[in-house]
C-alpha positions as a printed Julia matrix, in Angstrom:
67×3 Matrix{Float64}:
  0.0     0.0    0.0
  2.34    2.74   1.09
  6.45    2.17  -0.73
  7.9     4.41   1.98
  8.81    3.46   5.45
  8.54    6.26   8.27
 11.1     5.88  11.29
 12.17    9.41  12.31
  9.42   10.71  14.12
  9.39   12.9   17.6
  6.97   11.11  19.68
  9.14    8.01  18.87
 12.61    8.61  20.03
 14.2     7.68  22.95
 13.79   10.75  24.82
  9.72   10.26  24.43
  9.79    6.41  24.64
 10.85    6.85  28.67
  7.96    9.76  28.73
  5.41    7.93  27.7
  6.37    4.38  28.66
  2.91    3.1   29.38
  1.78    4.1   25.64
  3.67    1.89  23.31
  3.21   -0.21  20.26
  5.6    -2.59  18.25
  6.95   -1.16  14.98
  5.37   -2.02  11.79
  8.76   -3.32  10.17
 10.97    0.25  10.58
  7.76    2.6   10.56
  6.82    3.88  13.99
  3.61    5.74  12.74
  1.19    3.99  14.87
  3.46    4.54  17.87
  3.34    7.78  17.2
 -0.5     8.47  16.7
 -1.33    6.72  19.49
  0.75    8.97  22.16
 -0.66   11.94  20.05
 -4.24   10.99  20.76
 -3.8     9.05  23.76
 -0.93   11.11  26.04
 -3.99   13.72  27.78
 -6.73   11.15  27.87
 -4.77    8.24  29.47
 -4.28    8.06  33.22
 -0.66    7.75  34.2
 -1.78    4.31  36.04
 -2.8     2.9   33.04
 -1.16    1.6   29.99
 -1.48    0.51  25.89
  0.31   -1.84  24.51
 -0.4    -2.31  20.93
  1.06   -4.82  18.59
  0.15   -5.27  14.45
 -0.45   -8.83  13.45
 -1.05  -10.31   9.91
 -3.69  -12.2    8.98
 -4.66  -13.7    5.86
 -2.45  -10.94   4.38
 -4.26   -8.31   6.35
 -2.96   -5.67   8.74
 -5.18   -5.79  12.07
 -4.12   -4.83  15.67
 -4.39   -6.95  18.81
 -2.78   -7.11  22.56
């Protein structure tokens, strides 16, 4: 679908992977997109006590998401 991998991205470094360590998700491959979105949309609505883990499966050749 998409040719172009996306890596670099500032709610994805190391710096913001220790400030927002209870809103993660594995890497597609290299692109860290997901990651990325979620702390956008997640970082004031998510109590510090709580946490998100998400990780993208395959099935039947189709990205979904499950944890």
């Amino acid at each position: 679908m998409f040719a172009k991998e996306i890596s670099q991205m500032t709610l994805t470094n190391d710096v913001t992977n220790r400030l927002f360590d209870h809103i993660t998700a594995h890497p597609f491959g290299l692109d860290n997109t997901f990651t990325a979105t979620l702390r956008a949309v997640l970082h004031s609505r998510l109590p510090a006590e709580e946490s998100v883990n998400a990780a993208l499966v395959m099935l039947d050749g189709y990205m979904t998401t499950a944890d």
